[in-house]
C-alpha positions in Angstrom: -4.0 4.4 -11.8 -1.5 1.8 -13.4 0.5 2.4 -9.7 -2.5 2.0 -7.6 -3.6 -1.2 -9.3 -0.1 -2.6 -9.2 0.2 -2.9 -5.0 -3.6 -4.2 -5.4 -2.6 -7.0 -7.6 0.9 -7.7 -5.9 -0.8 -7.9 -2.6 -3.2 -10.7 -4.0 -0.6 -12.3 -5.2 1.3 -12.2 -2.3 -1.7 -13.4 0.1 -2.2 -16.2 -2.7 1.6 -17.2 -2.4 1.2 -16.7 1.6 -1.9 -18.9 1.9 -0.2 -21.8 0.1 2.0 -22.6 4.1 -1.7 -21.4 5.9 -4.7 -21.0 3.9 -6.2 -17.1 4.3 -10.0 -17.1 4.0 -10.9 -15.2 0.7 -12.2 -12.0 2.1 -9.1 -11.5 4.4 -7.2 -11.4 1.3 -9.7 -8.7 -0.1 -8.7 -6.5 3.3 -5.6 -7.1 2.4 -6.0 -5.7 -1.2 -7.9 -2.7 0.6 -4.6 -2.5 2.7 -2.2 -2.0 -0.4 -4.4 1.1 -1.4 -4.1 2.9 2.0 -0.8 5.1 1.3 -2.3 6.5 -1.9 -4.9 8.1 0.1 -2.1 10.8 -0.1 -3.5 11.1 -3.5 -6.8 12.9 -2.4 -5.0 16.4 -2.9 -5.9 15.6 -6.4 -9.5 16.4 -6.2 -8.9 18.7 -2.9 -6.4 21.3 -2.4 -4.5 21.2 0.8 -5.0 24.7 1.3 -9.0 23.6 0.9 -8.8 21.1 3.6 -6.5 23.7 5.9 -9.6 26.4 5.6 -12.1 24.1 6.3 -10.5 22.3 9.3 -8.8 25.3 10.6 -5.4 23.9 11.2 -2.7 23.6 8.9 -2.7 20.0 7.1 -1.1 17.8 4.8 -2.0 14.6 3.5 1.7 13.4 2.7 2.2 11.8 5.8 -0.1 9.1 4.7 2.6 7.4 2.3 4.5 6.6 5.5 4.9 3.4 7.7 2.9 5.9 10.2 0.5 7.1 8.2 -0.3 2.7 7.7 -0.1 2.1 11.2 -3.2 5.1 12.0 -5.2 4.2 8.9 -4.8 0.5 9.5 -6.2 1.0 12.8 -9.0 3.2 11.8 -10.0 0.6 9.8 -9.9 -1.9 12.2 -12.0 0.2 14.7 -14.9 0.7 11.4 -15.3 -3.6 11.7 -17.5 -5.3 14.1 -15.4 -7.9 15.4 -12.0 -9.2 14.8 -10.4 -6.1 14.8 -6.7 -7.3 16.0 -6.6 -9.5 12.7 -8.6 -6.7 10.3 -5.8 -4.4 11.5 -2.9 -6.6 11.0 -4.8 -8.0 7.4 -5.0 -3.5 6.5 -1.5 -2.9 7.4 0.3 -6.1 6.2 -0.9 -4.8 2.6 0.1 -1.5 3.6 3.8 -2.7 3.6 3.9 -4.4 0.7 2.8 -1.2 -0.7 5.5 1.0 1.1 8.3 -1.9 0.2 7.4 -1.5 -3.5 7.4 1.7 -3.3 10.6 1.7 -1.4 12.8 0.0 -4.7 11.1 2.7 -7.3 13.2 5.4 -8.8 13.4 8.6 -7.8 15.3 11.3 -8.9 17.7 12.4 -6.2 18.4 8.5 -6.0 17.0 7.8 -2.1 13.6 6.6 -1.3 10.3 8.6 0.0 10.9 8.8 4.1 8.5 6.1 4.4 9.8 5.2 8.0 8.5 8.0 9.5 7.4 8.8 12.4 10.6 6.1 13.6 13.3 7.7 11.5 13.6 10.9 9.1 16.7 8.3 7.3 15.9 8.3 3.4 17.7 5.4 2.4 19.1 4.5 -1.5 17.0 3.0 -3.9 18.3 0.1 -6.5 15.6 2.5 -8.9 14.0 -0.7 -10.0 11.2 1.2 -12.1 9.3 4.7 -12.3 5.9 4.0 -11.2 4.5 5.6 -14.0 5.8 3.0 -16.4 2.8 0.6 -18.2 5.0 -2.3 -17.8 5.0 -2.2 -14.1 1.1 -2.4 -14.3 2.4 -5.6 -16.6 4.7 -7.4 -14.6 2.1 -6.9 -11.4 -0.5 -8.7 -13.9 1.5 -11.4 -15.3 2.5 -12.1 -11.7 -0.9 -12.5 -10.5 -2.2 -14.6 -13.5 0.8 -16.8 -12.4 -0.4 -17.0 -9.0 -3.5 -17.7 -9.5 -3.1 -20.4 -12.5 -0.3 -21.9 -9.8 -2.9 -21.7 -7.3 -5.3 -23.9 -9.6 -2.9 -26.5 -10.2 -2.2 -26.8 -5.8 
C-alpha cells in the first residue's frame, strides 16, 4: 500500500510543481492522481487468481501486462472513453500520471539488476536500474510525503 500511495502523492506533487508555469484546474490534477494508480491494477491477482479470471473468460489471461507503457496507453484510454466530454485531455491527464508511475518504477531495485519491461509493446529491452530503493521500503512512502508537504507549503507561499 506504502508503493501505491507513493506514485499518488508524487504525481500531486508533480501536477502542483507543473501548474506553477500553467495553472491545472484542481480536479485535472485528481485524474492525474487516478492516473498514477493505473499500472497497479496488475495487483488485482491478489484478490483473483489468474487461473480464476482464465476459467471465467475462457481465454488464457494475465494481468501483468498492465505495468507496461501499453498496458497505460489502453487503460488511459478506457478511461477517457468512461467521461462525457473532454476525452483527449482526460486521456492525456490518466496517462501522464501513468508515466510518472512507470518512471518511478523504472529507478527501483530489482534483483537481477534491470528494470520491469515497462516499454512493452514498443520494445522487449529491460534496461539497468541505478536501484534507487525497494518499493517495499516505509521510507519511500516518507520521502513521497515530505515531498508533497513541500509542494504544497511552497505552493502556499506562490
Amino acid at each position: 500500500m506504502a508503493d501505491l500511495l507513493s506514485h499518488v502523492l508524487l504525481a500531486y506533487a508533480g501536477c502542483t510543481i507543473a501548474g506553477w508555469y500553467r495553472p491545472i484546474p484542481d480536479r485535472w490534477i485528481a485524474v492525474v492522481m487516478i492516473g498514477a494508480v493505473l499500472p497497479d491494477l496488475n495487483r488485482m491477482t491478489l484478490l483473483v487468481a489468474s487461473g480464476t479470471l482464465e476459467a471465467a473468460l475462457g481465454v488464457p489471461f494475465d494481468l501483468d501486462a498492465l505495468s507496461t507503457l501499453g498496458g497505460a496507453i489502453v487503460l488511459a484510454g478506457m478511461g477517457a472513453m468512461v467521461v462525457a466530454d473532454r476525452h483527449r485531455r482526460t486521456f492525456t491527464a490518466l496517462l501522464a500520471g501513468a508515466l510518472s508511475h512507470l518512471v518511478v518504477d523504472g529507478i527501483k531495485a530489482y534483483a537481477d539488476g534491470a528494470a520491469g519491461v515497462w516499454l512493452y509493446p514498443f520494445t522487449w529491452a529491460r534496461h539497468p536500474t541505478p536501484s534507487l530503493y525497494v518499493s517495499s521500503e516505509p521510507a519511500v512512502l516518507a520521502v513521497a510525503a515530505l515531498i508533497a508537504t513541500i509542494t504544497i507549503a511552497v505552493d502556499r507561499v506562490i
